[in-house]
C-alpha positions as CSV (number, residue, x, y, z in Angstrom):
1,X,-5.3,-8.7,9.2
2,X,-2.5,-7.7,6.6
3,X,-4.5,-8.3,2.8
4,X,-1.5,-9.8,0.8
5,X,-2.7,-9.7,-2.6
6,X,-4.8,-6.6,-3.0
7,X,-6.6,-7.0,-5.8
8,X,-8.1,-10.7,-5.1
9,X,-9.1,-10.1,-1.6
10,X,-10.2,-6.9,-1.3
11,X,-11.4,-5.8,-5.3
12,X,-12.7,-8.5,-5.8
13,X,-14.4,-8.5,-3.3
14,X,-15.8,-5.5,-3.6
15,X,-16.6,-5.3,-6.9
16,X,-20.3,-6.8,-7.2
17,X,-21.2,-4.9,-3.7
18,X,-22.6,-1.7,-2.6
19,X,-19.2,0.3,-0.8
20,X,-19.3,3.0,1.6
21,X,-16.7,5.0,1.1
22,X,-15.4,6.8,4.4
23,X,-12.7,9.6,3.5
24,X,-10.8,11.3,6.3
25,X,-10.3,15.4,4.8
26,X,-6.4,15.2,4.1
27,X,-5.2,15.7,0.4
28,X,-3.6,12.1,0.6
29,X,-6.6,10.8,1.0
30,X,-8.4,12.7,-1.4
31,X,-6.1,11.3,-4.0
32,X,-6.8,7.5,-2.9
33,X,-10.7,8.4,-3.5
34,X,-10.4,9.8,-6.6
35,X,-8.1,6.8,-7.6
36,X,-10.5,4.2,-6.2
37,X,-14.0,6.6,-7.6
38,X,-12.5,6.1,-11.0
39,X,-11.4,2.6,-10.5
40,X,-15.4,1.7,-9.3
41,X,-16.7,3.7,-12.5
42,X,-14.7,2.2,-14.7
43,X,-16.6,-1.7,-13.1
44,X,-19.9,0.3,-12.0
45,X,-19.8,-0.5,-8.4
46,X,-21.9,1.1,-6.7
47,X,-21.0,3.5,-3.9
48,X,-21.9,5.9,-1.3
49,X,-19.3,8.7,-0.2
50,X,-19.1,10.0,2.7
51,X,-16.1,12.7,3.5
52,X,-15.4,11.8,8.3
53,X,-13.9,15.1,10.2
54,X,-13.0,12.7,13.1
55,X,-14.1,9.5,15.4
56,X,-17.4,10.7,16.4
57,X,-18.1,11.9,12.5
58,X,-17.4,8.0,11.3
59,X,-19.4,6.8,14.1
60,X,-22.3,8.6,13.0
61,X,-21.4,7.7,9.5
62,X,-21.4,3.8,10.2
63,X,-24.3,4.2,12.1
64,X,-26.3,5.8,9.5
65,X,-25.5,2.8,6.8
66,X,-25.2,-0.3,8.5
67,X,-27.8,-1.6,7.8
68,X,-28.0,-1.0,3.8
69,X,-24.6,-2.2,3.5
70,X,-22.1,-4.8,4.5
71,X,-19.0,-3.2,3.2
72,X,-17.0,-0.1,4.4
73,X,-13.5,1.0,2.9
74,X,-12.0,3.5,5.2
75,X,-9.3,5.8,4.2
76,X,-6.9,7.3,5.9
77,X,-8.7,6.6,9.1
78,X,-9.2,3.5,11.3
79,X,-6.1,1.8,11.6
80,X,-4.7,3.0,14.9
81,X,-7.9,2.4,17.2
82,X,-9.8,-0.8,17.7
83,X,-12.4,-0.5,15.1
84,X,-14.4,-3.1,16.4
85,X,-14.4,-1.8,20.3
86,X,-15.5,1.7,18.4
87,X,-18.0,1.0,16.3
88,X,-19.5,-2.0,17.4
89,X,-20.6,-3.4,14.1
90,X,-22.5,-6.8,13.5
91,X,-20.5,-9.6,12.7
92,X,-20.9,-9.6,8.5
93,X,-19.6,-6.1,8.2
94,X,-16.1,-6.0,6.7
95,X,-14.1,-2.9,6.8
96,X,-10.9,-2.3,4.2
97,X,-8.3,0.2,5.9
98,X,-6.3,1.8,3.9
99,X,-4.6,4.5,6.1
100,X,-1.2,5.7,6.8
101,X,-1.5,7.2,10.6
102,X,0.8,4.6,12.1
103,X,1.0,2.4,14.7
104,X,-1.5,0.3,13.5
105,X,-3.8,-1.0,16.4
106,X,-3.3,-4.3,17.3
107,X,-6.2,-6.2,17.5
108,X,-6.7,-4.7,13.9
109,X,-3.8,-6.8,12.7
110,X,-4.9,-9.9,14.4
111,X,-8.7,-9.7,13.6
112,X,-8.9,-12.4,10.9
113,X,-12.5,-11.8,9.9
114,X,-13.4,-8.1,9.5
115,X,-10.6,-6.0,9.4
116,X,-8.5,-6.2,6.2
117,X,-5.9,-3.5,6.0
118,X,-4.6,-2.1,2.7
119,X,-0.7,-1.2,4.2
120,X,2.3,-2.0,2.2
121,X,3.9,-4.4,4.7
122,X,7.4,-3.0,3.8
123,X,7.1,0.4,5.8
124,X,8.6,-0.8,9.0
125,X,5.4,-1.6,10.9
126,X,7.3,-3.4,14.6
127,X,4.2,-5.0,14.9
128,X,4.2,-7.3,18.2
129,X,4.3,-11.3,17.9
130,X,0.8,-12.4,18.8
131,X,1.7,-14.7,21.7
132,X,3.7,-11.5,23.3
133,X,0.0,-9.7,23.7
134,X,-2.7,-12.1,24.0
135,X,-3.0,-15.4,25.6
136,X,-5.9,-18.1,26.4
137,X,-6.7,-17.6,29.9
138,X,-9.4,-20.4,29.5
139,X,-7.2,-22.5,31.2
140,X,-6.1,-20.3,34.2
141,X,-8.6,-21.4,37.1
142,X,-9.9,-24.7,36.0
143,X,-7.7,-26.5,38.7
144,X,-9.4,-23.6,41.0
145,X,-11.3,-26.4,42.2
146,X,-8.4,-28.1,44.3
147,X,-8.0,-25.7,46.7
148,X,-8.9,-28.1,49.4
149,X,-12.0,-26.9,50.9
150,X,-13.9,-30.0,50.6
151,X,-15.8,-30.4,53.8
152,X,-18.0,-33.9,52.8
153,X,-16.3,-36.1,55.7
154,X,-14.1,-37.6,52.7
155,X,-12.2,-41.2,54.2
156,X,-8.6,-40.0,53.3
157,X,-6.5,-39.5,55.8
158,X,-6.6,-35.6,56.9
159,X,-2.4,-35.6,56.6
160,X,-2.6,-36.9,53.0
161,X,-5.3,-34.1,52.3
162,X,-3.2,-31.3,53.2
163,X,-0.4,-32.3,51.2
164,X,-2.2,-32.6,48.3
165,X,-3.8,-29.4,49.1
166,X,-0.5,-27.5,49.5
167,X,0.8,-28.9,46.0
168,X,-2.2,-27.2,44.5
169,X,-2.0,-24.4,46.0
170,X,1.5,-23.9,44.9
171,X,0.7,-24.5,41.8
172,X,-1.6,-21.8,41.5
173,X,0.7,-19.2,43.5
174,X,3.0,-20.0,40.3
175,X,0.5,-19.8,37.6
176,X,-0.7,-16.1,39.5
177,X,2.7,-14.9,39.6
178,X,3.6,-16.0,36.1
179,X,0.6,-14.4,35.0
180,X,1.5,-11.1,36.6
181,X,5.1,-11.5,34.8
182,X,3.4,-11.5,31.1
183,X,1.0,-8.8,31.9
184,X,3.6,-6.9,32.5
185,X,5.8,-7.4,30.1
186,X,2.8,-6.9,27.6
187,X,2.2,-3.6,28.8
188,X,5.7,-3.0,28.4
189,X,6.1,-4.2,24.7
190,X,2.4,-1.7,24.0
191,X,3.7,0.8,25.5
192,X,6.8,0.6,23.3
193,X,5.0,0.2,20.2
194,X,2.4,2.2,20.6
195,X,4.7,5.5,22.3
196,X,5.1,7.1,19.0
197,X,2.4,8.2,16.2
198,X,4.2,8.4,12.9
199,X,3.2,8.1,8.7
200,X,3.8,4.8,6.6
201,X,3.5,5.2,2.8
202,X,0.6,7.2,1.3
203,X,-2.8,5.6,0.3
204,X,-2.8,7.1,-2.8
205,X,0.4,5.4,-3.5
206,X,-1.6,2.2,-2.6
207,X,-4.5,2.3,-4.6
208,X,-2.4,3.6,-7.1
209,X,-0.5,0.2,-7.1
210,X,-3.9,-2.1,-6.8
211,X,-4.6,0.1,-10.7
212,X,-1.2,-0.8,-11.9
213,X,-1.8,-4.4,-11.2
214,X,-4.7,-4.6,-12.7
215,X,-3.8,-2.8,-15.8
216,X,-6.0,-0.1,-15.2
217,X,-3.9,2.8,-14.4
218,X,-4.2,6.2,-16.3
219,X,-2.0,8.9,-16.1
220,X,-5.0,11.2,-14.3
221,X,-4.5,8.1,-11.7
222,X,-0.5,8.2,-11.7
223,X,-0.5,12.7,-11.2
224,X,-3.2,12.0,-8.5
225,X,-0.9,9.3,-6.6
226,X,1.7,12.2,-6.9
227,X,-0.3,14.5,-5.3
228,X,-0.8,12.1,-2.7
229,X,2.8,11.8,-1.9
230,X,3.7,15.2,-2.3
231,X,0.8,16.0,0.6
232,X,2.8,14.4,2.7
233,X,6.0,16.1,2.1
234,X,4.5,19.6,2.1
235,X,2.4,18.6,5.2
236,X,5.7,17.1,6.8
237,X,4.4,13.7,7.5
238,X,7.2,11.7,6.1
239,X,11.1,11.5,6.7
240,X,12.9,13.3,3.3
241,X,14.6,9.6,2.6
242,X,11.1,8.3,2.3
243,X,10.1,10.8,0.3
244,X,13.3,10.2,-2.6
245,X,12.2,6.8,-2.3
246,X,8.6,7.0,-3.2
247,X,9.8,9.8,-6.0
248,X,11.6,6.9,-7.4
249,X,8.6,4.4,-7.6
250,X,6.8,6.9,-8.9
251,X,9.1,8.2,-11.7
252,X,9.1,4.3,-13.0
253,X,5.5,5.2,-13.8
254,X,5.8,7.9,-15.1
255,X,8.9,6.7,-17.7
256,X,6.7,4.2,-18.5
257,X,3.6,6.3,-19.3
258,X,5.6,8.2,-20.9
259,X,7.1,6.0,-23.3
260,X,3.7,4.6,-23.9
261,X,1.9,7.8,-25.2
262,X,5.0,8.7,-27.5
263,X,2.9,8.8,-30.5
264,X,0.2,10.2,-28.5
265,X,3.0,13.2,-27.7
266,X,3.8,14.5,-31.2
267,X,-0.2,14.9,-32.1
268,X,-0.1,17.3,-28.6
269,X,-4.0,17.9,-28.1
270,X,-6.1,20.6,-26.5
271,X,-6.7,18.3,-23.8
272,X,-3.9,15.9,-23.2
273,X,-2.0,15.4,-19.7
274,X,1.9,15.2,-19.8
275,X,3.6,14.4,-16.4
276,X,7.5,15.1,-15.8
277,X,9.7,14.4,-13.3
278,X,12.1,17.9,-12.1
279,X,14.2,19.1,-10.1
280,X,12.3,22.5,-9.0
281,X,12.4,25.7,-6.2
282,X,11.5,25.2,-2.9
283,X,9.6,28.1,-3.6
284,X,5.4,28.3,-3.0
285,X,3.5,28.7,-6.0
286,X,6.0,30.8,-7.5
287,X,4.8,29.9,-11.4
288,X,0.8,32.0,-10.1
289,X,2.3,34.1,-7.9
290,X,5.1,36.9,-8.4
291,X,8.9,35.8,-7.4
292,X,9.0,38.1,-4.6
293,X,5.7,37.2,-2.7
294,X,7.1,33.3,-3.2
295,X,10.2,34.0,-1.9
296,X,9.2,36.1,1.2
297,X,6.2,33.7,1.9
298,X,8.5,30.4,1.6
299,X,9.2,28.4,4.6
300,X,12.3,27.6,3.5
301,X,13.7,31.1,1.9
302,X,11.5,33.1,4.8
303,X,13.8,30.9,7.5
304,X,17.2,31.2,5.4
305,X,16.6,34.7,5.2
306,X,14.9,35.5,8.9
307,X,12.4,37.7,7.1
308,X,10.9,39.1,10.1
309,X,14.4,40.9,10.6
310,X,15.3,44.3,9.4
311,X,18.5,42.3,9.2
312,X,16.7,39.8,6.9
313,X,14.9,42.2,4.6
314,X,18.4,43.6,4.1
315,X,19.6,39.7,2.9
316,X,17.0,39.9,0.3
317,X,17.9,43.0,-1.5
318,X,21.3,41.8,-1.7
319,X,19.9,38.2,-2.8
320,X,17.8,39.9,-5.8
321,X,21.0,42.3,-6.6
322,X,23.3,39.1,-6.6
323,X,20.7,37.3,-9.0
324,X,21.1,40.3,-11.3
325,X,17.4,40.1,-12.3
326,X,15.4,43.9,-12.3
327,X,13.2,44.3,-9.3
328,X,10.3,45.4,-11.6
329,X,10.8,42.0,-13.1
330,X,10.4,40.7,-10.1
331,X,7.8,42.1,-8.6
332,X,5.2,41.1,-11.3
333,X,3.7,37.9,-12.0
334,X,5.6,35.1,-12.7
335,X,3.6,34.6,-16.5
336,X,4.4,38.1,-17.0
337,X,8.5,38.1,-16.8
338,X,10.3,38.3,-19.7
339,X,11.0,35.4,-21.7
340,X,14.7,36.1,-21.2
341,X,14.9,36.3,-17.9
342,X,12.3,32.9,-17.5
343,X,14.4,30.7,-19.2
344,X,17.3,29.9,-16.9
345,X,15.5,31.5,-14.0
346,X,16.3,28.6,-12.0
347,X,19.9,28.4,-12.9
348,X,20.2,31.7,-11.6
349,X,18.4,31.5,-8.1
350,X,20.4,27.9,-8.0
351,X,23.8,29.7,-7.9
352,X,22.6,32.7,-5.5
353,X,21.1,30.4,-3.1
354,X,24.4,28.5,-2.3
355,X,26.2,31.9,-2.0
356,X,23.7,32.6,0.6
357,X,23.7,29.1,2.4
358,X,20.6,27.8,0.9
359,X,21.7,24.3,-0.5
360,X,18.8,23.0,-0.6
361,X,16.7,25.2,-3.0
362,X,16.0,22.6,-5.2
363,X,14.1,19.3,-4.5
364,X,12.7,16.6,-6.8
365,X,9.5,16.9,-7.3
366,X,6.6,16.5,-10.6
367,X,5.1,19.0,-12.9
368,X,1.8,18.4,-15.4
369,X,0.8,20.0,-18.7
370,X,-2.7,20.2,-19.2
371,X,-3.2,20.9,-23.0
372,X,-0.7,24.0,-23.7
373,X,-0.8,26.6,-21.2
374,X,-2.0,24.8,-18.2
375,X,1.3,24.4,-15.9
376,X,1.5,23.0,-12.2
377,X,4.0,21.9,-10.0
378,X,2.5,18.9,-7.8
379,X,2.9,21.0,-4.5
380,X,1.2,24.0,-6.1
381,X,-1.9,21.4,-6.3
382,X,-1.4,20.5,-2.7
383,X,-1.6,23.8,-1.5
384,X,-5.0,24.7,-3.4
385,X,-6.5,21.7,-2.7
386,X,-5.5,22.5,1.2
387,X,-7.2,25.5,1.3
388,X,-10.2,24.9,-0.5
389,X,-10.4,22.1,1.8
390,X,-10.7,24.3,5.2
391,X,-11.8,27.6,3.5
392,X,-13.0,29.3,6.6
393,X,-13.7,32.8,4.2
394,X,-17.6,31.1,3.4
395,X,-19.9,29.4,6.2
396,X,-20.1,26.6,4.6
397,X,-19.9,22.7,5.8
398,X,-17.0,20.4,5.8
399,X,-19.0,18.5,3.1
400,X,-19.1,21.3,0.7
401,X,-15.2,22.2,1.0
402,X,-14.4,18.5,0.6
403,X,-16.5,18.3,-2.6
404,X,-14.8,21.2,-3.9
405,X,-11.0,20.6,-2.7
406,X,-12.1,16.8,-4.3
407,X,-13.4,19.0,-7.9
408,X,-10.1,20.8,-8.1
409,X,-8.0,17.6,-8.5
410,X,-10.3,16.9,-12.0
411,X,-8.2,18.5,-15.0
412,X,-12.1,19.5,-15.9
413,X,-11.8,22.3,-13.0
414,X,-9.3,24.3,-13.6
415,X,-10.8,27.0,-12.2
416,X,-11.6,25.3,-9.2
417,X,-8.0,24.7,-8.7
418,X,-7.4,28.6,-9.5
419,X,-9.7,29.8,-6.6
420,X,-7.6,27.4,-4.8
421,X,-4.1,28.7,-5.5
422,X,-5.4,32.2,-5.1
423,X,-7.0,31.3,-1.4
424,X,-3.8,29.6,-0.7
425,X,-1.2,32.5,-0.9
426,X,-4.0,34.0,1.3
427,X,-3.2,31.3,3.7
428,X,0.9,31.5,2.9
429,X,0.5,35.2,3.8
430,X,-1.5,34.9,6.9
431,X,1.2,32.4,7.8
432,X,4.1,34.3,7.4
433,X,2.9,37.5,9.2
434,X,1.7,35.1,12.2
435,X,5.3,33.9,12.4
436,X,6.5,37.1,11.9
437,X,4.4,38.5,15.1
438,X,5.0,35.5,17.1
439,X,9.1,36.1,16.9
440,X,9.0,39.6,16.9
441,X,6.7,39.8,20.2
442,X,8.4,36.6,22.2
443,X,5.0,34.5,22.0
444,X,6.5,31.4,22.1
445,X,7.9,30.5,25.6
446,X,9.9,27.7,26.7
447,X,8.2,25.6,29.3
448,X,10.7,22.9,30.2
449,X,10.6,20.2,28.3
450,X,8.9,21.9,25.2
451,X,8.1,24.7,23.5
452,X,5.0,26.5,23.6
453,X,2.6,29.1,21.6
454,X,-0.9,30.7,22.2
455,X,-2.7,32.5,19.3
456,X,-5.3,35.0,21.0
457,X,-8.5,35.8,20.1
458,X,-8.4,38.6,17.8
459,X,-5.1,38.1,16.1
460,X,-5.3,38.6,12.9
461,X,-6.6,35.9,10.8
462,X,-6.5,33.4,13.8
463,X,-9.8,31.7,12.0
464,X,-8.1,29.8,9.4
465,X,-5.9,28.2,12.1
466,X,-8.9,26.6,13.9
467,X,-8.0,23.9,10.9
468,X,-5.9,21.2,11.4
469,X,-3.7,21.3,8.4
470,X,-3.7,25.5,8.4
471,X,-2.4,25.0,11.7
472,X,-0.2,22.3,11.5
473,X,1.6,23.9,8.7
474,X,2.1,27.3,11.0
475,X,3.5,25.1,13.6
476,X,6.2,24.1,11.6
477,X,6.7,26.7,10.0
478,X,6.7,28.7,13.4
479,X,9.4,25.7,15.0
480,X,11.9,26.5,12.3
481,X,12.1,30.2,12.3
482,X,12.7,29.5,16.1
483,X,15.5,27.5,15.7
484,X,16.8,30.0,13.2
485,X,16.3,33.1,15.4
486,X,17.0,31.6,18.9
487,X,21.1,31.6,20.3
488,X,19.5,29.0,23.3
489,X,21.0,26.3,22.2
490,X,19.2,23.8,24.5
491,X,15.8,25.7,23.4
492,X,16.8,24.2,19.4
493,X,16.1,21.1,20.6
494,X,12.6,21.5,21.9
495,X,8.9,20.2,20.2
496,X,6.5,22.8,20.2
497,X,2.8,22.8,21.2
498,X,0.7,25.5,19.6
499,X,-3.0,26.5,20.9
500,X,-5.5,28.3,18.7
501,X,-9.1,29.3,19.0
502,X,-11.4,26.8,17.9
503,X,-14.4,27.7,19.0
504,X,-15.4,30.7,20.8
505,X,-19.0,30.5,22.1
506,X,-18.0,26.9,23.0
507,X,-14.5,28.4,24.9
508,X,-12.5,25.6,23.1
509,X,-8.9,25.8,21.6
510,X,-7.5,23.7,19.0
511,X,-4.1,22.1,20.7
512,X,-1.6,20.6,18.2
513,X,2.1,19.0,19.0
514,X,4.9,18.5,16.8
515,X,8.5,16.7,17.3
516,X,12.0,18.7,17.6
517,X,13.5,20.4,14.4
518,X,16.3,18.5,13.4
519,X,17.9,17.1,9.8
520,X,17.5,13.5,10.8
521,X,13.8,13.6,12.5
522,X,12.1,10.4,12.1
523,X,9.1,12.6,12.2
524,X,8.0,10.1,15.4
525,X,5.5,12.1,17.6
526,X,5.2,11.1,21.0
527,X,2.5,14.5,21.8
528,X,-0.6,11.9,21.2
529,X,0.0,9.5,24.2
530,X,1.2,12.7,26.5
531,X,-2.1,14.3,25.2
532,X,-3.9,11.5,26.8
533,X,-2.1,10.7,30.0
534,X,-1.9,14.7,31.2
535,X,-5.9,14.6,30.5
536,X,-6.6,11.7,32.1
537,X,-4.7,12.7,35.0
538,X,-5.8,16.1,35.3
539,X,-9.8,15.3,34.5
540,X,-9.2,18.0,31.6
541,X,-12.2,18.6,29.2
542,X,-10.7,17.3,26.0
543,X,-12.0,16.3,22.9
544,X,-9.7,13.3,21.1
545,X,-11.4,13.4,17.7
546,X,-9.1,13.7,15.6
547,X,-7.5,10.5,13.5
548,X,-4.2,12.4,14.2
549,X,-3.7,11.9,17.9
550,X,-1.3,14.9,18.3
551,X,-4.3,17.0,17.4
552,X,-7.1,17.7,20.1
553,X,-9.3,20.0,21.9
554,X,-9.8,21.7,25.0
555,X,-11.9,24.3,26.9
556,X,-10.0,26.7,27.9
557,X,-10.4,26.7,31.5
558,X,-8.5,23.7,31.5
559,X,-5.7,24.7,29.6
560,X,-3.3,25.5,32.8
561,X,-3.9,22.5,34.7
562,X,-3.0,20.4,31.3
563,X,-0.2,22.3,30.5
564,X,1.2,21.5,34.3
565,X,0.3,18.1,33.7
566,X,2.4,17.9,29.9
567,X,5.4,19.9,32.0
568,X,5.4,17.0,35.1
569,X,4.8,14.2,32.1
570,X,7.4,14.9,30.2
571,X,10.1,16.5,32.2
């Protein structure tokens, strides 16, 4: 069931209990943890944390605690599956969902007793009336006994009998055929609702709310909610009029936190926190990185500019010559420019990028000040967080990245969030010259109703995209330089579904969908349902593990009978 007021029926609650904490690894909702860790310290509730890779991972995880404890808060993961049907808990355990992978399951909606979801009922949920889905079938046989076999010599006439027999019977072809009726318009309204998987608003935005109503929100709280949101921009979770919407909540809280530390402002200390709202480049890490790397590594300039072009290269010197700025300028780190040319640097790309058709250089977006030289845009954070989160360059476990990417959002660890940024251009890099070989070569072929790409073992840096978010970011990334470079015009249209190593020894691949490119995508993505219907019907070895149904694996060996079976599907 929907929890209406957050704070008395699920803090409350909470609040003289042992928690476990389940955390699904996405930077949304590492933010909600950190928000709800510093909420529970601040009331010393006790809790256990416990980062879950996928369904099998929280399985084992409830398994392994069910007994000690009674409550489990689950974010970003458990909302669209029956929980119950999954994990098979005893009756007195009581899970809080707070997730955002949409729609949400259900019999999770309608279980008054141990589900109690944390979603902000005003994201457009389309959940199903209750009478259009279940029904008391308690009642559907008990006239079963009038079927008119009674063979005890009874003294009513045999005519009489027959009649009354025939009435019932009737009665129950009717109740058997309006039975059929419902269960087929029930399938009909599932399928309907359940088709697409899409985002609602972020957790961190949700726990971030739960603070503010209890007067307990800092502004380490408030630039981690940003964060939150800001994940799923960069990540491409949410539509771009969601996004301005949410920046609007948000900048409320900020104005106000603002206004509130005034006095605190003009005494500026070694280690204060100052938040502010901006209109700032599209551009990756461009304030740690040089302004050349940025722009060529840059979804958005990269696309503009088709980068992987001699024709595009071309485009940039003239871009740089129109901005007037010196190439040695340019080429050296961004802390390093001159003062003069720093000042209005972003006055300056603003004008050259409309010139060159990129209106949209600019987007809304926060920055923080930690103490005096400490500087970060909130997608900068994202990105570092990201790939400390699956650093493939170290064996180590998900645990320990998730610990780390979860240390980098403390303004204690800076240099945490340093080794971040600097393994993150890594990743920008590796992503760019993946795209870059994957036009230039004709990798991605068009199969029908979708597009499709195959990184092969032994491509360079194909490691980091056995992740999920590493490869979920190429994959958009990969879409748009298609529809930039492509004259097909049918072909602009088409999702893509990308297939990456995952594990070798194991001869799996990683397979990951993604809707059309187009200005008004609702972001809806039907691949998770098509995942499941071609395996099903092709007895494929697949692996649905992930709490993002578009994502799955497969061995292999399997992969052309699946992909024949997506083709048939969806065609």
């Amino acid at each position: 069931m929907f929890v209406t007021d957050i704070r008395k029926e699920f803090y409350d609650v909470v609040v003289n209990q042992r928690v476990v904490l389940l955390v699904s690894l996405d930077i949304d909702a590492l933010c909600a943890c950190k928000i709800v860790q510093a909420l529970f310290h601040c009331d010393q509730v006790q809790y256990t944390l416990v980062p879950v890779t996928g369904w099998e991972n929280l399985g084992t995880a409830f398994l392994e605690h069910k007994e000690q404890y009674q409550y489990f808060v689950l974010i970003n993961c458990g909302a669209n599956v029956d929980l119950l049907e999954t994990l098979q808990p005893e009756e007195d355990s009581v899970f809080f969902i707070c997730d955002t992978h949409r729609p949400v399951d259900v019999v999770n909606v309608y279980n008054d007793t141990q589900i109690k979801l944390l979603i902000k009922q005003d994201d457009d949920l389309g959940v199903p009336p209750y009478d259009d889905i279940f029904r008391d079938d308690e009642d559907e046989d008990d006239e079963g006994g009038d079927s008119g076999n009674e063979s005890d010599g009874g003294s009513e006439p045999s005519g009489k009998r027959r009649r009354y027999d025939e009435g019932a019977l009737e009665r129950r072809i009717e109740r058997q055929r309006a039975k059929r009726e419902w269960e087929a318009r029930r399938r009909e309204i599932l399928f309907d609702y359940e088709q697409y998987e899409y985002h609602g608003t972020s957790a961190a935005m949700v726990m971030f709310e739960l603070a503010w109503v209890m007067t307990k929100d800092t502004k380490d709280m408030l630039w981690w909610t940003i964060i939150g949101l800001t994940d799923q921009w960069v990540h491409d979770k949410i539509t771009h009029m969601k996004y301005v919407t949410d920046i609007a909540a948000l900048q409320r809280h900020v104005s106000r936190h603002n206004h509130r530390n005034e006095d605190e402002e003009n005494s500026l200390s070694i280690d204060c926190i100052r938040i502010s709202f901006e209109y700032d480049l599209r551009l990756a890490l461009y304030q740690h990185w040089s302004l050349y790397e940025s722009i060529c590594n840059s979804c958005y300039t990269s696309c503009s500019f088709k980068l992987w072009s001699i024709n595009g290269q071309k485009k940039l010197q003239e871009f740089l010559a129109d901005m007037g700025l010196p190439l040695k300028q340019v080429r050296q780190k961004f802390n390093s420019m001159d003062i003069s040319v720093k000042e209005n640097l972003r006055e300056v790309i603003e004008e050259s990028s409309n010139k060159f058709g990129m209106k949209d250089i600019r987007v809304q977006t926060f920055s923080v000040h930690f103490g005096f030289k400490n500087r970060f845009l909130a997608s900068d954070v994202v990105h570092a967080a990201a790939a400390l989160l699956e650093n493939v360059e170290k064996d180590e476990c998900a645990t320990d990245n998730f610990i780390k990417a979860l240390d980098c959002l403390s303004r204690s660890n800076i240099d945490r969030l340093h080794v971040g940024i600097d393994l993150a251009k890594k990743k920008l890099k590796a992503i760019q010259q993946t795209v870059a070989s994957c036009i230039c070569t004709n990798l991605i072929l068009s199969q029908g109703p979708f597009l499709y790409c195959h990184l092969l073992e032994g491509t360079p840096d194909v490691k980091l995209f056995s992740k999920p978010l590493a490869l979920s970011l190429l994959c958009k990334y990969l879409l748009k330089a298609f529809v930039c470079s492509t004259r097909n015009k049918r072909c602009k249209l088409l999702p893509l579904i990308m297939a990456a190593p995952k594990d070798v020894e194991k001869g799996t691949v990683i397979v990951l969908g993604i809707p059309p490119e187009s200005e008004s995508s609702d972001k809806k993505n039907f691949f998770g349902r098509a995942f499941e219907k071609a395996a099903e019907s092709t007895s494929s070895r697949t692996l649905h593990d992930h709490f993002d149904t578009s994502v799955i694996e497969l061995k292999m060996e399997d992969r052309g009978k699946f992909l024949d079976a997506l083709i048939t599907l969806l065609s």
